[in-house]
Each structure stands twice: as structure tokens, then as C-alpha cells.
C-alpha positions as CSV (number, residue, x, y, z in Angstrom):
1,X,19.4,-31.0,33.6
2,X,20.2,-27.5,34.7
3,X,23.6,-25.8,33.3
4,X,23.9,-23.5,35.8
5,X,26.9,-23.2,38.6
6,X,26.1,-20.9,41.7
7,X,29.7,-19.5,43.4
8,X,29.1,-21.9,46.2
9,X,29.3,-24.8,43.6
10,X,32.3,-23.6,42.0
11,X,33.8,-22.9,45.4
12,X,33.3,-26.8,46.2
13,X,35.1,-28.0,43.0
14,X,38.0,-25.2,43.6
15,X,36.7,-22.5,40.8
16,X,36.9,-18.9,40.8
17,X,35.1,-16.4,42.1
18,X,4.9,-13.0,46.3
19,X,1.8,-14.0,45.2
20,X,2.0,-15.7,41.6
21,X,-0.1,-14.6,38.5
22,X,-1.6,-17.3,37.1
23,X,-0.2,-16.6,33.6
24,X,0.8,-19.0,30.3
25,X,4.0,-20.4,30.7
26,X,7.1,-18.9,28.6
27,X,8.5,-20.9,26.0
28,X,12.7,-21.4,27.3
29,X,15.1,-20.1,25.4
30,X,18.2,-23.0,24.5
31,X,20.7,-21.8,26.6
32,X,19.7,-19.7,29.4
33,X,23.6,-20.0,31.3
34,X,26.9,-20.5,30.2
35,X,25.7,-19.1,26.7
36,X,28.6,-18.2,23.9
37,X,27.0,-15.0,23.2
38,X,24.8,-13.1,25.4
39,X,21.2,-11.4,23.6
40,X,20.4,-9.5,26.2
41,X,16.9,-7.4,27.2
42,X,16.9,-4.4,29.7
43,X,13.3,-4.1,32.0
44,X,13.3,-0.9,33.3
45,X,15.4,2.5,32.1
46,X,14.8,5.1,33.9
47,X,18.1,6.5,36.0
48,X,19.4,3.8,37.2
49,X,18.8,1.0,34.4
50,X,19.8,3.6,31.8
51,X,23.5,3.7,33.6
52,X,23.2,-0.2,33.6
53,X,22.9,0.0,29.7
54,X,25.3,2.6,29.5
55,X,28.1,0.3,31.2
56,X,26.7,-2.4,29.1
57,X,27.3,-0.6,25.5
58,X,31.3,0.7,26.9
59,X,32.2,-2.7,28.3
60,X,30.8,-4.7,25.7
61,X,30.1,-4.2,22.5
62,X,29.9,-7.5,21.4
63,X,26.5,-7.9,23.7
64,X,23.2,-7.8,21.5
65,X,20.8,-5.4,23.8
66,X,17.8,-6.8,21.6
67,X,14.9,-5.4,23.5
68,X,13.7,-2.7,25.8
69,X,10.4,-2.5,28.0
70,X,9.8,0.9,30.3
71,X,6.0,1.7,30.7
72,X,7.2,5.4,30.2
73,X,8.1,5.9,26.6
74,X,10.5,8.6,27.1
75,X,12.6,6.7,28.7
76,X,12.6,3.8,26.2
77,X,13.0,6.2,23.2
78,X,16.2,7.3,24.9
79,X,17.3,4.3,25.8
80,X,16.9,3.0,22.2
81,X,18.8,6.1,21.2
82,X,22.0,5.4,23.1
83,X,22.0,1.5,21.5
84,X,21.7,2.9,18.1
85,X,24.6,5.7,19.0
86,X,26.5,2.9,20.3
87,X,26.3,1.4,17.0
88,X,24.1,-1.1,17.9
89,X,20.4,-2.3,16.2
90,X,17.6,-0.7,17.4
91,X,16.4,-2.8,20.1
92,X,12.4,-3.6,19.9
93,X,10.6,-1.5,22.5
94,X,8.1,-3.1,24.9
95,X,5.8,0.1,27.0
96,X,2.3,-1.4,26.3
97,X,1.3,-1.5,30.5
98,X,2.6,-2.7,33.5
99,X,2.7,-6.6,32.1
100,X,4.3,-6.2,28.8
101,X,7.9,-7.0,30.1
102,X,6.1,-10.6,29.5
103,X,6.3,-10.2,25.4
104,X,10.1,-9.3,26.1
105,X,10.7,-12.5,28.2
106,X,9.0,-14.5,25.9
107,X,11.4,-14.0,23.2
108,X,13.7,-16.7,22.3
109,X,16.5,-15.3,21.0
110,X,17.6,-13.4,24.2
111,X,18.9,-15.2,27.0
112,X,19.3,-13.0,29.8
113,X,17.7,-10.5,31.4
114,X,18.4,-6.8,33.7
115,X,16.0,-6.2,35.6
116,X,16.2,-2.2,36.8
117,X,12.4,-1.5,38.1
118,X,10.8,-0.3,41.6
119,X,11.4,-2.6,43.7
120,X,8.7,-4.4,44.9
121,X,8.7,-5.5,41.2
122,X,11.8,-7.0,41.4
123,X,10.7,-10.8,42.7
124,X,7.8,-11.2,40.4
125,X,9.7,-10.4,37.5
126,X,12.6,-12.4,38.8
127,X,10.0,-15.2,38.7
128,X,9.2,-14.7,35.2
129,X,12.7,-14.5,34.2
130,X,13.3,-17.8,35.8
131,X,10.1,-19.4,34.2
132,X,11.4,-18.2,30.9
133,X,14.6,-19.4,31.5
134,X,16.4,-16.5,31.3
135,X,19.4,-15.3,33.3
136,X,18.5,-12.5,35.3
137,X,20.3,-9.8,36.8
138,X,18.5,-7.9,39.3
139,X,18.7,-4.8,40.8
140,X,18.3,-4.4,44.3
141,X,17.1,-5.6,47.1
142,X,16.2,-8.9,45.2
143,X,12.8,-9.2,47.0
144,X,10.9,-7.0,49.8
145,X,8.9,-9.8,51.6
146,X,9.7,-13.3,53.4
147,X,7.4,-15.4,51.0
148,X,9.2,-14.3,48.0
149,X,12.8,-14.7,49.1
150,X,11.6,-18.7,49.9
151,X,9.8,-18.1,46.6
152,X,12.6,-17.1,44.2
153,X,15.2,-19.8,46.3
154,X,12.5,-22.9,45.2
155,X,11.8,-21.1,41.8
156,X,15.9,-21.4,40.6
157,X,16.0,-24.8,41.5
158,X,14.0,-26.0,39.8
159,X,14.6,-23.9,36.5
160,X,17.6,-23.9,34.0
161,X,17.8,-19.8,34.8
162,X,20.9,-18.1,36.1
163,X,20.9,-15.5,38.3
164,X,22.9,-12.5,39.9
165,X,22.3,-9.9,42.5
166,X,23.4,-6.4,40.5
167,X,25.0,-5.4,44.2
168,X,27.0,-2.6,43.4
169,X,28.9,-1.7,46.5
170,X,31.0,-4.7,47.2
171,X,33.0,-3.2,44.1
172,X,34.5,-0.4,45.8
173,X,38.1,-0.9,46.1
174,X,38.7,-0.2,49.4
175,X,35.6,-3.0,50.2
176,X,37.6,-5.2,47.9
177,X,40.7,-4.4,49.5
178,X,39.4,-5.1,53.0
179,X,37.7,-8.1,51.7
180,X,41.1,-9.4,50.7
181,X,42.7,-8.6,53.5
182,X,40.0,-10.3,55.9
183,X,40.4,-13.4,54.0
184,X,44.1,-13.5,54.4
185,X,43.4,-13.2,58.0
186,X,45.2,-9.5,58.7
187,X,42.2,-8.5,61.0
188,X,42.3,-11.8,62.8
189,X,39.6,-13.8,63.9
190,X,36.5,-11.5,63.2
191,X,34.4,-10.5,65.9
192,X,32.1,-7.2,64.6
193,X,31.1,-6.0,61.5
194,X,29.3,-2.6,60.3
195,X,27.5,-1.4,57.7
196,X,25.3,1.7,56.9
197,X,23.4,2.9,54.2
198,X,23.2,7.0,54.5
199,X,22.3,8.4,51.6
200,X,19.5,11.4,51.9
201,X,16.9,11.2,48.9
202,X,14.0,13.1,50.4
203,X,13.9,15.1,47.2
204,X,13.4,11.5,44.8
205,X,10.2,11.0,47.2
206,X,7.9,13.9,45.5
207,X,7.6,14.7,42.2
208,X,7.3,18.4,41.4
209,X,4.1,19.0,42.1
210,X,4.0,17.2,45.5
211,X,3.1,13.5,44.6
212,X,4.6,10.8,46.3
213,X,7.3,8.6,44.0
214,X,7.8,4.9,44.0
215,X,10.5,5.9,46.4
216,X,8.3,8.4,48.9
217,X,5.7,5.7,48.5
218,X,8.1,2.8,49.4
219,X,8.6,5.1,53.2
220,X,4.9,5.8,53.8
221,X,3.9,2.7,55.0
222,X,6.5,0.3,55.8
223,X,9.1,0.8,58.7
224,X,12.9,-1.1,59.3
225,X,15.9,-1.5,57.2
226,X,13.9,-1.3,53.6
227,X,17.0,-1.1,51.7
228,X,19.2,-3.5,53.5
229,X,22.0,-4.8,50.4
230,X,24.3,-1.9,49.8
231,X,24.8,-2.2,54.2
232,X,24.8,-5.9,53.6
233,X,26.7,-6.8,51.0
234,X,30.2,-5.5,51.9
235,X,30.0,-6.9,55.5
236,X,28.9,-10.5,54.1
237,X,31.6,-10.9,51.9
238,X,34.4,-10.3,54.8
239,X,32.5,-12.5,57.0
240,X,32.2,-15.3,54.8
241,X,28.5,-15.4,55.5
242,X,27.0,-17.8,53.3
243,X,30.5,-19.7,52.8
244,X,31.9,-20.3,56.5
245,X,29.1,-18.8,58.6
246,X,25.6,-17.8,58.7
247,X,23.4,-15.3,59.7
248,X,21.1,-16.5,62.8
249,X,18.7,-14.2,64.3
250,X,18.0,-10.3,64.5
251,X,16.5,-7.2,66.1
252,X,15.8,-4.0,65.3
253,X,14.5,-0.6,66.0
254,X,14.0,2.7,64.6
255,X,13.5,6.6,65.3
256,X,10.7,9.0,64.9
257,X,9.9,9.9,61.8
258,X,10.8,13.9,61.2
259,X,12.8,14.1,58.3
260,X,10.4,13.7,55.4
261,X,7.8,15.9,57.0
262,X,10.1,19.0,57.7
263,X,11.2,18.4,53.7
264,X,7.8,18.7,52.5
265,X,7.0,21.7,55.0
266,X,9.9,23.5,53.3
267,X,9.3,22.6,49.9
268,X,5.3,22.3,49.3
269,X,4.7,24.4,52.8
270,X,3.0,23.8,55.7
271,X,-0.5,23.7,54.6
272,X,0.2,21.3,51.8
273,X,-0.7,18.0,51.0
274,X,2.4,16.6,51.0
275,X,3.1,18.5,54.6
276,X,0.2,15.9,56.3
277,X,1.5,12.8,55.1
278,X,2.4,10.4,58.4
279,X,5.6,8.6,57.1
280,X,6.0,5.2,59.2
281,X,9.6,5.2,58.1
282,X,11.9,6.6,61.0
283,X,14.5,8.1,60.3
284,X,17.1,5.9,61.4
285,X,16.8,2.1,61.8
286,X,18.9,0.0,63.1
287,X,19.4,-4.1,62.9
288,X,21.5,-5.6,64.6
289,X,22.3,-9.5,63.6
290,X,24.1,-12.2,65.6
291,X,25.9,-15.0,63.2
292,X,26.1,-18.7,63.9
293,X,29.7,-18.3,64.9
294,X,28.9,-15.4,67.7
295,X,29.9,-12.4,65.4
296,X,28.1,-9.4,65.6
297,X,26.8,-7.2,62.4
298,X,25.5,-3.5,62.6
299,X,22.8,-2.8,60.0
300,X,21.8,1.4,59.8
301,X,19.5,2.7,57.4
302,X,19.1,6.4,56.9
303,X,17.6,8.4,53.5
304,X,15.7,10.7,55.4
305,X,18.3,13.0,57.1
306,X,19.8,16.1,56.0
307,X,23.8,15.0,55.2
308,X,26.2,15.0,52.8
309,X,26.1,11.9,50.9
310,X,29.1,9.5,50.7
311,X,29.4,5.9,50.2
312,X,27.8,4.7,53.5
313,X,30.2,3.9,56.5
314,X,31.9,0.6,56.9
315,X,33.6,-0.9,60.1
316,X,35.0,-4.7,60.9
317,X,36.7,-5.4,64.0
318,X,38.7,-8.4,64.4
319,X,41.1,-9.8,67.0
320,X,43.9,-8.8,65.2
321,X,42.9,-5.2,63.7
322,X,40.2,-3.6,62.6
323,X,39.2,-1.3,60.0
324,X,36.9,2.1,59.9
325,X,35.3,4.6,57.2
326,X,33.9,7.4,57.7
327,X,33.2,11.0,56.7
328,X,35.7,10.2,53.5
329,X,38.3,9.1,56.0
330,X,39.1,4.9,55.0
331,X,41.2,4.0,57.9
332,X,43.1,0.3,59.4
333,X,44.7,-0.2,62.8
334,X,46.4,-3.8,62.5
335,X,48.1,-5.4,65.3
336,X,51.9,-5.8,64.8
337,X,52.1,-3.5,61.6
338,X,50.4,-0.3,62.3
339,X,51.9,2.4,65.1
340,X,50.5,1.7,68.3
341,X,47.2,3.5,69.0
342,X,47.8,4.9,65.6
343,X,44.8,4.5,62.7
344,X,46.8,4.8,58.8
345,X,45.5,5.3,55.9
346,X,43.7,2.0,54.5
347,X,45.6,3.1,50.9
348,X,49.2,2.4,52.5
349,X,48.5,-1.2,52.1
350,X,46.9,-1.3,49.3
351,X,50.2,-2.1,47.2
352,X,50.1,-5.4,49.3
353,X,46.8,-6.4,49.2
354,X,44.9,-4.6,46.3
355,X,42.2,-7.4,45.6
356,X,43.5,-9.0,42.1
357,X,40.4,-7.7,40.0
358,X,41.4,-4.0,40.8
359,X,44.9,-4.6,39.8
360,X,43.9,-5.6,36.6
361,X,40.7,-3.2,35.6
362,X,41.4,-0.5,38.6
363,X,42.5,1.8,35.8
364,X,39.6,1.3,33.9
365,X,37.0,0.8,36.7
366,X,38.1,4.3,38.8
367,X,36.3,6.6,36.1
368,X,33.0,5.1,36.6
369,X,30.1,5.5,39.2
370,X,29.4,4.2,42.9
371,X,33.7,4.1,43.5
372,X,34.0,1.6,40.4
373,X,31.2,-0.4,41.3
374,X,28.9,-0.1,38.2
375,X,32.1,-1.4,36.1
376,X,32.6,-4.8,38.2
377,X,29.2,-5.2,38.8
378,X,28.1,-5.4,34.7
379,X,31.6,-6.7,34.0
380,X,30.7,-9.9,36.5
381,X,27.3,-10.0,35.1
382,X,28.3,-10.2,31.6
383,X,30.7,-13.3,32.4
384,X,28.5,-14.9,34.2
385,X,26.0,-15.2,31.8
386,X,28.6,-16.1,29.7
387,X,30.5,-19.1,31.9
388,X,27.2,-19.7,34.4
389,X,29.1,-19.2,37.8
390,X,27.7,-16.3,39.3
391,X,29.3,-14.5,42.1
392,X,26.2,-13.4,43.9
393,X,23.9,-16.3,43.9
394,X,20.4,-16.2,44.9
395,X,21.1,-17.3,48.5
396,X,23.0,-14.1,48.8
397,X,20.7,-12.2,47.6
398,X,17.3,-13.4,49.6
399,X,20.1,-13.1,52.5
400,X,20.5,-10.1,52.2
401,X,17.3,-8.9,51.5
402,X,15.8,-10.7,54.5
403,X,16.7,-7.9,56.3
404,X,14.1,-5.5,55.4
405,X,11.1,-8.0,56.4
406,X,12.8,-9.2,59.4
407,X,13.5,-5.3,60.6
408,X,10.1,-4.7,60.4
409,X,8.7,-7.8,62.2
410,X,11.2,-7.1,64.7
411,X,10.2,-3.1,65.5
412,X,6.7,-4.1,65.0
413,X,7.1,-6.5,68.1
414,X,8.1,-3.2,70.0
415,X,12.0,-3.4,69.1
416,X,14.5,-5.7,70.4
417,X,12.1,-8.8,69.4
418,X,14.7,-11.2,68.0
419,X,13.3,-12.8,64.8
420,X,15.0,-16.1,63.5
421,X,16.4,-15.9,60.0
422,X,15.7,-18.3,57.8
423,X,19.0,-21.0,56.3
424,X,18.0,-20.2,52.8
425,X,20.9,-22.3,51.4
């Protein structure tokens, strides 16, 4: 019988918050969730997994990180380096080709997993974490195609695995702030939400020379929102989507495609290789979602322009107030409490409704990256492994991720084709 507890379970019973390889099957480890102690293996260290581990090793030295796998050995040596600094054993190293993350999960004595490669790697190793029974914690998006989110939703239930979505930006304060607030009901009955993920990384698409990255690769060919969960996230969790609504159907479109082009003009020049390229991605590309309940939710998704980055911009408009960010500016109007036809400062009401985690670890969570998020995100990790109620279950995360199959189906059908999405739950 399965030991796990999603967040909707514990919710019930009033707690807190591809194509398959045909390969053998992995021997389980005893307690996959709700372990005592957590033995835990990292896949994948380049930039991003190697901050993971970092917030790991500060957070929590009492977590065993007993082995490594990156198919580029720099980056494992340097990963086993900061273990070992951190006072830690030196984790085995796993870099022997693009399939030898499969030695790590076969080990016994760890029982969860991080999961910090490309992603379109991301549901087939998810897949192997479950059939090792292994918690995972993926980065994101969980999955990039419809199959596998059906996939990894029929895979967990029917293994002893754990999971949680490593979705950083619901963290933020402010997001947790408004979150709390929109559950109290300041905003009212919510009508409209926004989010958008603007974040220019035209120079992570070509290596020095003029190849194409995972990244630059990832925009050639496929078009709509591609990295839907940092939009997503934030805008689910005010909504309720997943505990009190659902998300029902979609459309999308998207803009010419210019931005990577005049990059690689200005950096390769205009006789270059990497100047002919035909990117499929536009620029901007915009979903637009309809809920069960009649809300509306605003999906944009923008790498390719030349901005300053920020942490995306957020809206939610309710009956009874409405909030806005943008530019660096985090602002509320609420009916009743604010000036009329007067925006304030989001941080005046913070002292009244500062979500409860950041009044406890704000002080500590403020001096790390992504607003705080990387310090919540491996702090919830680490106890859910640990308890087994995870607050981003896998129907939140093949929710969210939907969005980038679903954007493309619908611009593919000459925009403003609504698609159906799928009641995972």
C-alpha cells in the first residue's frame, strides 16, 4: 500500500499545507515517502541544479547528498567539491552517457531524487524515479508533451514514489502575500488573473562559437507558451485551481519571430550560421485560459526580447480589489481600505497579511535567489520527503505544464482554436 499523501489528501483530512524504454525494472528502495532521514541523489548540476545543491548543503546538513550523475564531468567534479566543502562524504559520481542516471536510481540506500536536467528530460526521468520508487523533485515544467502529463499522473498512482514540482516562484513573498490575502477573500470574488514569464535569455541559446544550446534548441522548432510554470504557478495558487476550480479550455497565439535572429546577426554577424536559423518561437505568446467557474487567466511568454529582467509581472482582479506588478512596482487597490482611485504599496499590508511561512523564515529566506524562492522551494522539498505531503502534487504540476502542448495545438490551428484541457485530477 502506498505511503504517500498529495496536498489535496491532506487538505481533505484538515492537514497543512513519452514514449517508455523498455528497460529492467529498479529494485524499490524501503521507504520512498515519509522517510526519517532523507539519502538524497542530484541528476543534473549544471547552473541551476548546482544552486539546488547549494540550498540543500546550507539548509540541511543533516541530508546525505550520496550520489551525483551529470554527463559533463566538470560539472560533477564541482559539484562533488561543494559536498565535500560542506563537510559532507564524497558523493559517488554517475557521467558514463545519457542513461547512467539509471545506476544512481537503482541504488537502495537513497530515497529521493532532484531532478535538474533539460527539460524534455524531465518526464522520462520522472518515470524512472517513480519506478524506483523514489521521491522526486523535479525541475520545471514537469513534462513538455500531452502523453506524458497523462503518463506521469497514471505512473504515481500506481507506485509508492512521492513527488514535488521544484516551482520556484510561488515563493516570492509578495506572491505569498497576495496568495494569503486572496484566500481571506480581500480581493473579493476573483474574476481575472495574470501571469507572465519575461525573462530575455537569447545569449543561453548559443554557445560561443555559434551552436545552438538545449535552450536555443528548445525555440527552433516548437512555438506557444514552452515554459508555462513560473506564469502558472502563482496565478493557480490564488485561484484555487486544482482545490476549488479548474482550468477548462484555452487559446493562444503568438508574434513573429525577430528577436533571436537580430541577436545572432549582432553577435555571430549576418553571414553566419547562426544568423539563418528560422526560429518557430515568436516572440511573444500568449494563452489565455477560461476556468470552470468563468474566471479568466492571462498566460505571456517572452525570452526573446531585449528588456530588463525582473521577476515576471503578475495581476489578479477581483470584485473587491485587485492587485498589479510591474516594472519593480508591487501594487493593491482594495475596495473599502485603499484611497479611492488610489493604487498603495502591496508592502503596507504586509504586517497584516504576511503569509505565516515568511514570518517565520522571511529573514532567512530574503538573502537567497529568485525573491526567496530557492529557500522555500528546497525547504518544502526537504519536509516533504520527510512527512510525505507534498505541496505541489503531480496534478499541479501536469497542470501546469499542459500549457505549453495546448499553446501550441492552439496557434497551430491558426490561433484562437480553443483546445479542451484535460481534468487530470
Amino acid at each position: 500500500m502506498s505511503n504517500k499523501i498529495s496536498r489535496r489528501q491532506a487538505l481533505a483530512k484538515g492537514g497543512a499545507i513519452g514514449v517508455g524504454l523498455a528497460l529492467t525494472p529498479f529494485v524499490k528502495a524501503e521507504k520512498p515517502a515519509g522517510a526519517e532521514k532523507v539519502s538524497l541523489g542530484f541528476i543534473g548540476v549544471g547552473a541551476r541544479g548546482t544552486e539546488l545543491l547549494r540550498r540543500v548543503l546550507a539548509q540541511h546538513p543533516e541530508v546525505a547528498v550520496a550520489a551525483i550523475c551529470d554527463i559533463d564531468e566538470q560539472n560533477l567534479k564541482r559539484a562533488q567539491e561543494l559536498v565535500q566543502k560542506a563537510g559532507g562524504a564524497a558523493p559517488e559520481g554517475y557521467s558514463k552517457g545519457d542513461q547512467d542516471y539509471r545506476r544512481l536510481l537503482a541504488r537502495t540506500d537513497i530515497n529521493s531524487v532532484v531532478i535538474a536536467t533539460p527539460q524534455e528530460l524531465h518526464a522520462r526521468m520522472t518515470l524512472d524515479g517513480f519506478s524506483a520508487g523514489k521521491f522526486v523533485g523535479s525541475e520545471v515544467p514537469a513534462c513538455i508533451t500531452l502523453p506524458e502529463c497523462f503518463e506521469l499522473v497514471a505512473a504515481q498512482k500506481k507506485s509508492s514514489a512521492g513527488y514535488m514540482l521544484l516551482e520556484n516562484y510561488i515563493y516570492p513573498r509578495a506572491h505569498m502575500q497576495v496568495w494569503n490575502m486572496a484566500e481571506q477573500g480581500i480581493f473579493g470574488d476573483l474574476t481575472y488573473g495574470a501571469g507572465a514569464y519575461i525573462h530575455e535569455v537569447r545569449n543561453l541559446r548559443f554557445t560561443q562559437d555559434g551552436k545552438l544550446t538545449w535552450r536555443g534548441r528548445n525555440v527552433l522548432n516548437d512555438v506557444g507558451v514552452i515554459y508555462p510554470t513560473h506564469a502558472m504557478g502563482p496565478v493557480c495558487r490564488w485561484m484555487g485551481i486544482g482545490k476549488s476550480d479548474r482550468l477548462k479550455t484555452l487559446v493562444a497565439m503568438d508574434s513573429k519571430a525577430v528577436g533571436n535572429h537580430v541577436y545572432a546577426m549582432d553577435k555571430f554577424g549576418a553571414d553566419s550560421e547562426p544568423a539563418h536559423l528560422n526560429f518557430a518561437n515568436g516572440d511573444t505568446n500568449q494563452a489565455l485560459i477560461r476556468t470552470e467557474q468563468g474566471r479568466l487567466i492571462e498566460i505571456r511568454y517572452d525570452t526573446a526580447s531585449p528588456r530588463p529582467n525582473g521577476m515576471g509581472q503578475f495581476s489578479l482582479q477581483g470584485s473587491r480589489g485587485a492587485y498589479e506588478s510591474a516594472l519593480g512596482q508591487r501594487m493593491v487597490y482594495l475596495e473599502h481600505k485603499t484611497s479611492p482611485e488610489q493604487w498603495e504599496e502591496l508592502a503596507k499590508y504586509q504586517p497584516a497579511y504576511d503569509h505565516p511561512m515568511w514570518k517565520v523564515r522571511g529573514a532567512e529566506a530574503e538573502k537567497t535567489g529568485h525573491g526567496g524562492g530557492d529557500f522555500f522551494v528546497i525547504e518544502e522539498f526537504i519536509q516533504a520527503v520527510k512527512s510525505g505531503v507534498t505541496p505541489i502534487d503531480i496534478i499541479d504540476a501536469v497542470t501546469w505544464s499542459c500549457v505549453r502542448p495546448l499553446s501550441a495545438e492552439s496557434i497551430k490551428g491558426g490561433g484562437y482554436k480553443p483546445v479542451p484541457i484535460p481534468a487530470f485530477g
